[in-house]
N, C-alpha and C positions, 0 to 999 in steps of 0.2 A: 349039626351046623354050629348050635353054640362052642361045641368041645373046640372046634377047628378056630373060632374067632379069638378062644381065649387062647390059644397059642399062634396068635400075628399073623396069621394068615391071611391074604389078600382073595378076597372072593369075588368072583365075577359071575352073575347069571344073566342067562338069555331064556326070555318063556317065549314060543310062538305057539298059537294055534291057535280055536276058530271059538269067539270070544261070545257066538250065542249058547253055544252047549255047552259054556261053563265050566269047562275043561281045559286041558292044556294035550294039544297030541305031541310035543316036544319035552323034553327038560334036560337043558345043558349047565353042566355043574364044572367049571374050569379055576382051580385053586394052582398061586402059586409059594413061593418061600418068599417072603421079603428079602431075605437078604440073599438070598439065588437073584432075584429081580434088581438089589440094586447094582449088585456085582456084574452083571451082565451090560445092563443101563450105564454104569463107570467105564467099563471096559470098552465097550463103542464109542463111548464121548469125549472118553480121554484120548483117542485113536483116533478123532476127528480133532480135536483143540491141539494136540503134540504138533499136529500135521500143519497147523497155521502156524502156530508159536514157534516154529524151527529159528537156531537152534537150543533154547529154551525148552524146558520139558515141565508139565504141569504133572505130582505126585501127588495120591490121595492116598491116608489112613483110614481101613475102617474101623471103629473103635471095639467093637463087638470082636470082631476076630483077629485083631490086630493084622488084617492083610494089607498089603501097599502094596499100588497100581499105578502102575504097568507091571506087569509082572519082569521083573528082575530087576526093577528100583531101588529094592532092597539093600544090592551092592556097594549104594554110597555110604561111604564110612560117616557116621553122625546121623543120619537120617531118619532113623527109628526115634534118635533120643530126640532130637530137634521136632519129632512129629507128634511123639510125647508128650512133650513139653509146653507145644501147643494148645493138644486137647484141655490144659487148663487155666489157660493164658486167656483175656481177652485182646492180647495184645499181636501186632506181629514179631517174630524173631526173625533174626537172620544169623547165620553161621559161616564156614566154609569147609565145602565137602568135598573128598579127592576119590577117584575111580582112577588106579592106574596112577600115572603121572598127571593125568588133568584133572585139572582145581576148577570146583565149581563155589556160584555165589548162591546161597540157599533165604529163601525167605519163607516160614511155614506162619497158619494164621488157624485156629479152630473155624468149621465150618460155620456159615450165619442160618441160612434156611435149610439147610444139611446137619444137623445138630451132630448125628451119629459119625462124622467123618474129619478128618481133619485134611488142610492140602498145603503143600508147597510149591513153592516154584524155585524150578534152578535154571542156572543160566552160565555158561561156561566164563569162567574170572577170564581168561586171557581176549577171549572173543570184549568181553565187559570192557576191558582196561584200554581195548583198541580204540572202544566206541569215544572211553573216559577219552583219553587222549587227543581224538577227532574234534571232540566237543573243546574240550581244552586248548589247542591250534586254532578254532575257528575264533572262541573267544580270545585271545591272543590278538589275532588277525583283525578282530572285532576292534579292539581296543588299540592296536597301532591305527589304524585306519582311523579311530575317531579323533584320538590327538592329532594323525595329519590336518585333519579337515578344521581340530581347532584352532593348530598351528597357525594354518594356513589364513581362515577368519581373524586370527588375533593378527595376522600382519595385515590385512586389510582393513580391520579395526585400527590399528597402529596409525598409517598411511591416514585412512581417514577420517580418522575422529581424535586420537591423540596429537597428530601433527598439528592441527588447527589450533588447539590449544594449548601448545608450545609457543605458537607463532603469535597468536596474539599477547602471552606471557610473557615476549621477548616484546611487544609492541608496549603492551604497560608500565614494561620497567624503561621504554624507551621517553615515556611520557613524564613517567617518574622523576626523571634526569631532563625534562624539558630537552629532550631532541625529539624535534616536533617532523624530522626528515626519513624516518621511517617508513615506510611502506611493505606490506607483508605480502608475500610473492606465494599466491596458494588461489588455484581455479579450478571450482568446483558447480555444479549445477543443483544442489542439493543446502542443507540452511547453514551448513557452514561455510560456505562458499560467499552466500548471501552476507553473512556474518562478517568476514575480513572484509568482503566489498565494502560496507558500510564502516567497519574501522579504519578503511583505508581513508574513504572520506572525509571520516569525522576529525584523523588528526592531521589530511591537508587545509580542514578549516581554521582546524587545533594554532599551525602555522597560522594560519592567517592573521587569528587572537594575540600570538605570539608577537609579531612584526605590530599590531593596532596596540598592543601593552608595551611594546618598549617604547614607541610614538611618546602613549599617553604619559611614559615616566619621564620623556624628555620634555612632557610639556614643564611639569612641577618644579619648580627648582630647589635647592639641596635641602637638605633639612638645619642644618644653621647657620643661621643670618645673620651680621651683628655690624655694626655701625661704632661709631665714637661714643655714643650714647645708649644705642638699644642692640639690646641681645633679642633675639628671635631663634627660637624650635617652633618646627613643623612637621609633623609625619601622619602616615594616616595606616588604618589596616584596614586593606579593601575585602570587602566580603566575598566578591570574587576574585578573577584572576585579572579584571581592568570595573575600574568604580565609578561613582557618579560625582565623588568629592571632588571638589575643585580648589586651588589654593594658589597663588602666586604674589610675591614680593618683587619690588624695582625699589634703589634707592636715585634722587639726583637732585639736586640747585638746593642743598640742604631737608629735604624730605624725603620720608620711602613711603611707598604707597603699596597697600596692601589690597586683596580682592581674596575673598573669603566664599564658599557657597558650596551649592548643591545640586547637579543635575538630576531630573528624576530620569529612574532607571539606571540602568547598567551597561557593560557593554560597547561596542563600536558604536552604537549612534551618540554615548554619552561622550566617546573620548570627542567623535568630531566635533560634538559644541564646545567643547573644553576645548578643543584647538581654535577654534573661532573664537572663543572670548580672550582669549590669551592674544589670539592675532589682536582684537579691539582692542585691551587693556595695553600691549606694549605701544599702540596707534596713539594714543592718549598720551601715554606718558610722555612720548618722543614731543609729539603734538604742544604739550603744553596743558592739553586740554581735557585734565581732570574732571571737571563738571559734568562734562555728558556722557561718561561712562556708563554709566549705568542706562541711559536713556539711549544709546549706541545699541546696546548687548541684550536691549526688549525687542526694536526692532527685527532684530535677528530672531530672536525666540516668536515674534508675530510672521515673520516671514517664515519660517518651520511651520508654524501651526496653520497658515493657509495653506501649506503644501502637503497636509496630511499629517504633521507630528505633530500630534496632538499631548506633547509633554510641556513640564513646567522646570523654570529651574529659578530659584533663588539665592539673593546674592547681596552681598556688601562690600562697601568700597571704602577703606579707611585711610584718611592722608596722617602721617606724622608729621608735625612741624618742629625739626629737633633743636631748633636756634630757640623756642617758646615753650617746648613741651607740649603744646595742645596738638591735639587731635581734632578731626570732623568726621563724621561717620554718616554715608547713604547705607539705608537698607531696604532692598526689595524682597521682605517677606524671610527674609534666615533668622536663626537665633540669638536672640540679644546676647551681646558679648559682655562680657565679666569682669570686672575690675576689682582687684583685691589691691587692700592700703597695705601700707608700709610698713604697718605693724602685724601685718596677717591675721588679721583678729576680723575684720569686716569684707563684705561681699558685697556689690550693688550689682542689678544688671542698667545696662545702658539702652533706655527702651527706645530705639530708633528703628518705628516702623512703615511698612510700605508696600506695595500689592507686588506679588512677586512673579517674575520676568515672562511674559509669554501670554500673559491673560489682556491687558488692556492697552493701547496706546497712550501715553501719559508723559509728562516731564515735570510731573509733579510729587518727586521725590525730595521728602523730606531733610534737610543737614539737621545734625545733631554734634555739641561742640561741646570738648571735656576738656580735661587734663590732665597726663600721664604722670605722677611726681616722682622723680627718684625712688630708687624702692619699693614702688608701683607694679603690679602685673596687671596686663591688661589676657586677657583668656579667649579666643574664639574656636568656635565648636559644632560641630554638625549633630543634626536630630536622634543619628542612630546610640548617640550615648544615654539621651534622654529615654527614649521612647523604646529601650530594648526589656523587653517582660523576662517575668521567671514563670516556671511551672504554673501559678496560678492566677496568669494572668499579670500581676502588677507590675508597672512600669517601674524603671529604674528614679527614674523624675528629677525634679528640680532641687526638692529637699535633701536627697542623697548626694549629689550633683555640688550641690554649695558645701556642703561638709566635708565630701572628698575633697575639693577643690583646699580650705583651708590646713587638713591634713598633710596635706602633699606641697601648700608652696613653697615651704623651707628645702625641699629638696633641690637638686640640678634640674634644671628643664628637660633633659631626657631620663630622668628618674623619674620624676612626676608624672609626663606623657605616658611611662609604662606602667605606673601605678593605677593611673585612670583608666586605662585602657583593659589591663586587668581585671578590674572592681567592675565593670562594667559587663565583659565577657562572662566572669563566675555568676556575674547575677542572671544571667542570660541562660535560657534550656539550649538557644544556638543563638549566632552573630546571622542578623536578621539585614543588616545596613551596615553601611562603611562606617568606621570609629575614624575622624579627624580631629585632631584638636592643635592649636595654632598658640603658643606661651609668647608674651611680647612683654620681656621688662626692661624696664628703663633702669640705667646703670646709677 
């Protein structure tokens, strides 16, 4: 028994028999070759896998006898070497092997759990090249079909998401240029739809701002004013697109009268008071009846504020007397106006104060009586010069205010307006309030 194991013999025994008497009445002894067994065991298996794999064919080396199976495998030219070449590879190869005129595609690998064997697989190159092919059309097919369909998205992407933002592009540069008649012709039920809805809105309000700012700019009248005597600039830079500043000049029976102020807030409801106190102020003047000015244009502001407007607006009222040079000055609650001499070396403010228009019923506002001399500027001026901050916080003020002021009176009145107006703005992180300022010199 040992002789036969040490030469690879696969031994099988079967003992039967009758297991009290210690005996065996049987003994079967059935030895076969290994490699008769595995040759046999290849030979059916590959006869079975060929038969699925059609028309592929699976070839095995055995390394011991150098036999390939199926038998007449052999045929293909390269296929010994290729199976060879395996046995010491852990790798696979592939080649190409011809029978005849037809070309095969060859892939051989050494066996894993098969140590003794090596196998390849072949597979006919033209049957392969049809398959390549197939695959190759369908991806083609694959790939036209996917750009139709991006195509087709990008134009509906186009249509609806790039068109909207075309249209409103053309709307902002319509704004741009103050044509306020635009309207963008796009309906959609989705948020861009919502979108131009609401822009269409916003610039028939846009209009409406439009027609209430050119109002308010016919309230104001020009910016230079000038008499036999007095030269007057006035302009103002509204922080929005219609302001709260108020300003108006009338001259007549040797006098021009000025009204200087400030409505709080912005906006249409500021221009309507500005058109209301301009209607009182011109009432006056016609009138005669200078004195109650100011005590006219409270009422008003008391009537607003029992009806829910709850703002304030402050104001002053200055007569010129150009046959005397004196002035009188009412102020309900604005900033004391500025007087620089003749020699531009000094500054006073002229403190004429008083509760300002809209808070109290009163006709007990203050006059205050000066006099403009030759060579004299008199300066009025709205809060947002004063009170406009930089980054941290500090105000522009009163000290800056009076310094620019002497800097600047040797210049033109509209040189000077734009210099203060500047100095104020750079000091400024943004323009916070309307910048007005009002130059009145005496010739």
């Amino acid at each position: 028994m040992s002789d036969i194991l040490s030469k690879f013999y696969l031994v099988y025994q079967n003992y039967t028999g009758i297991p009290e008497y210690g005996g065996s009445k049987y003994f079967v002894f059935i030895a076969w070759s290994i490699e008769s067994f595995q040759y046999n065991f290849l030979v059916q298996e590959l006869e079975k896998i060929n038969q699925m794999i059609k028309p592929g064919r699976l070839i095995v080396r055995l390394k011991d006898s150098s036999r390939i199976l199926p038998e007449g495998a052999g045929n293909y030219s390269n296929l010994d070497w290729l199976l060879r070449k395996a046995d010491t590879s852990k790798f696979s190869l592939n080649d190409s092997l011809t029978v005849g005129n037809e070309k095969f595609v060859a892939v051989a690998m050494p066996g894993l759990n098969f140590e003794s064997a090596s196998l390849a697989y072949i597979y006919p190159r033209q049957l392969l090249e049809k398959k390549v092919d197939a695959i190759r059309r369908n991806l083609v097919a694959s790939v036209l079909l996917f750009l139709l369909v991006l195509i087709v998205f990008a134009w509906k992407f186009a249509k609806h998401q790039v068109k909207p933002v075309e249209l409103l592009e053309h709307g902002l540069k319509s704004i741009a240029r103050r044509d306020f008649n635009c309207q963008l012709d796009f309906h959609s039920s989705d948020e861009f739809g919502d979108l131009i809805q609401t822009f269409n809105s916003a610039i028939e309000n846009m209009k409406d701002l439009e027609v209430a700012r050119s109002v308010q700019e016919s309230l104001l009248p020009p910016s230079d004013f000038s008499t036999d005597k007095l030269e007057i600039y006035v302009k103002t830079q509204f922080m929005t697109s219609m302001g709260g500043d108020y300003f108006d000049i009338a001259a007549g029976n040797g006098k021009v009268y000025i009204a200087f102020g400030d409505v709080a807030g912005h906006g249409i409801p500021a221009a309507l008071v500005m058109a209301m106190i301009k209607a009182v102020f011109s009432d006056c003047i016609e009138s005669g009846d200078e004195k109650t000015f100011l005590e006219s244009c409270n009422k008003i502001m008391l009537y607003l504020r029992n009806k829910g407007w709850k703002r304030m607006m402050t104001l002053q009222f200055i007569v010129i007397d150009e046959s005397s040079n004196e002035f009188s000055i009412v102020n309900a609650g604005h900033c004391f106006p500025v007087k620089i001499d003749a020699d531009k070396k000094k500054v006073s403010f002229i403190k004429a104060r008083g509760i300002p228009l809209g808070y109290v019923l009163t006709k007990n506002y203050t006059v205050v009586n000066d006099v403009l001399n030759p060579g004299e500027t008199l300066v009025l001026y709205s809060d947002g010069l004063i009170e406009g901050t930089c980054a941290t916080g500090e105000m522009f003020g009163f000290d800056r205010f009076e310094s620019l002021l002497l800097e600047t009176v040797s210049d033109s009145s509209p040189i000077m307006w734009q210099k203060i107006v500047s100095a104020v703005t750079n000091w400024c992180v943004e323009q916070s309030d309307d910048l007005s300022t009002m130059i009145v010199r005496m010739k």
